[in-house]
C-alpha positions in Angstrom: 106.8 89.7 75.9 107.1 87.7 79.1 104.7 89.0 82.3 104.0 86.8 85.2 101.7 87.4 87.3 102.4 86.2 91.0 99.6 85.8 93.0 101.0 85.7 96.6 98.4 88.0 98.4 95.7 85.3 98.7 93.4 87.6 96.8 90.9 85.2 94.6 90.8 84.8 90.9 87.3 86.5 90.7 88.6 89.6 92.7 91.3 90.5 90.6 91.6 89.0 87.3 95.1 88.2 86.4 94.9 87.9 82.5 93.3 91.5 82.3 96.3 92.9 84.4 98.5 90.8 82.2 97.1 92.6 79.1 97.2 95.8 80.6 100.9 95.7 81.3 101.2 94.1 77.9 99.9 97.1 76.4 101.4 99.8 78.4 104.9 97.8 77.6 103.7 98.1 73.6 103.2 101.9 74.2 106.5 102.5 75.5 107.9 100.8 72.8 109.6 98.0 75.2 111.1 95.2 73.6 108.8 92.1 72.3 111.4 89.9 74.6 111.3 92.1 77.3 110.5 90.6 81.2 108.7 91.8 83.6 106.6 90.1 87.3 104.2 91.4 89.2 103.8 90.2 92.6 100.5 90.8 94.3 102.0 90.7 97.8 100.1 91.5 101.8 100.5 94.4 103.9 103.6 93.2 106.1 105.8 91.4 102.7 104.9 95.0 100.6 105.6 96.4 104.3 109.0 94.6 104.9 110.0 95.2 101.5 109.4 99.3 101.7 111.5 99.0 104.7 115.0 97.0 103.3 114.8 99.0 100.1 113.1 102.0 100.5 114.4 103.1 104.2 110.9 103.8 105.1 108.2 102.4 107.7 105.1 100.8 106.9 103.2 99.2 104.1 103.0 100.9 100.5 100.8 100.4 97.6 103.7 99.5 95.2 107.3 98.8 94.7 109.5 98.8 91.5 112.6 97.0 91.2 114.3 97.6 87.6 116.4 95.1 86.5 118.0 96.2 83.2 117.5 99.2 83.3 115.3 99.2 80.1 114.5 103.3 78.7 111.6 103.7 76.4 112.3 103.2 72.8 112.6 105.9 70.2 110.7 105.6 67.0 114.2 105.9 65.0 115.8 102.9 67.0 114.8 99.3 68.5 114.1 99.1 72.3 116.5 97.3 74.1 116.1 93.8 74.9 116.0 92.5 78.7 114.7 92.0 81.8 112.2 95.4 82.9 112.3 94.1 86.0 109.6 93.5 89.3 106.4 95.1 90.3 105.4 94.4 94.1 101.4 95.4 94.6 99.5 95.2 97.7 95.8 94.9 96.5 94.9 95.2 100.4 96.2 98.8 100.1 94.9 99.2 96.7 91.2 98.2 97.7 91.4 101.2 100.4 92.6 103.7 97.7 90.4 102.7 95.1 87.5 103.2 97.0 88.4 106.5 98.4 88.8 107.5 95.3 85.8 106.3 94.2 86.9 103.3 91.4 87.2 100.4 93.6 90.0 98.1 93.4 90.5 96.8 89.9 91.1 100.3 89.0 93.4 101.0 91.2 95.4 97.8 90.8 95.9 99.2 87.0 96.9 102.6 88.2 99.4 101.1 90.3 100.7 98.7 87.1 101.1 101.4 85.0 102.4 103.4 87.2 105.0 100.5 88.3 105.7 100.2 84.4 106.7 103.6 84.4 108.9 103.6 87.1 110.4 100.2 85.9 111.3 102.9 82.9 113.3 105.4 84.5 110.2 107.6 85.0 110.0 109.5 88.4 108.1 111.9 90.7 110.3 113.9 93.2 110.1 116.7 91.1 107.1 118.9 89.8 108.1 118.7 86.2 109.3 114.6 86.5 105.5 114.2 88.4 103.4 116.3 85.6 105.2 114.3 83.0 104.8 110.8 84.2 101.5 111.7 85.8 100.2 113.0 82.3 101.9 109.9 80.3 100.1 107.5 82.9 96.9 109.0 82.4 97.1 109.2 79.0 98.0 105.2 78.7 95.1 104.6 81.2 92.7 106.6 78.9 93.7 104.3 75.9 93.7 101.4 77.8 90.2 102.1 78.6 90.6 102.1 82.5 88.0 103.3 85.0 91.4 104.8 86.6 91.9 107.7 84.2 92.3 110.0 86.4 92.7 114.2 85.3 96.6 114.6 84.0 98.0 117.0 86.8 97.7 121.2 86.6 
């Protein structure tokens, strides 16, 4: 598995280790049964790129915490059959906006920056959230990788 991990926010290498989100994605990738081969960046991006960025692609004003850009369109694989192999695609995270989230929810930064991944990872996957029963599922699946990962962001699947 190929993950990069773009550092473009200016955040330092002591605030936000790169190699532990690299193994977190890793993992969550495994989970989902992605392909060995499979791609994927993550781009920790400021306010106004994250910002611009929810704006050209999104149609919506302001920043956001995170953006997913599929590139293959890559589905989780079935026990029966091999994942597909490709390119998952691009994560964009604004730690700036993930530092104010994590600590109003009470697990600081690092935390949230791996809600956010796995969250990203799921999207990456076809996984959505307009709809209650698409949001308990991938809200329940996300927790439940978080939990195994051993994240201080596990938070409560959804009731």
């Amino acid at each position: 598995m190929s993950i990069e991990i773009l550092n473009e926010a200016g955040i330092a290498a002591d605030e936000l280790d790169e190699e532990h989100l690299a193994r977190l994605a890793r993992f969550v990738m495994d989970r989902m049964r992605v392909h060995p081969q499979a791609e994927l960046c993550i781009k920790l991006v400021d306010e106004p790129t994250i910002a611009t960025l929810n704006e050209q692609w999104m149609g919506k004003e302001g920043p956001t915490d995170v953006l997913a850009f599929p590139m293959d369109e890559l589905r989780p694989g079935l026990l029966d059959e091999e994942p597909e192999e490709g390119v998952l695609g691009d994560l964009m995270i604004a730690p700036a906006i993930a530092a104010t989230q994590g600590a109003t929810a009470g697990h600081g930064t690092l935390a949230e920056v791996e809600l956010l991944t796995t969250h990203g990872i799921l999207h990456l996957l076809g996984y959505d959230h307009a709809e209650p029963d698409e949001k308990a599922e991938m809200f329940t699946l996300q927790a439940e990788l978080l939990a195994a990962f051993g994240s201080a962001a596990t938070p409560p699947p959804p009731g």
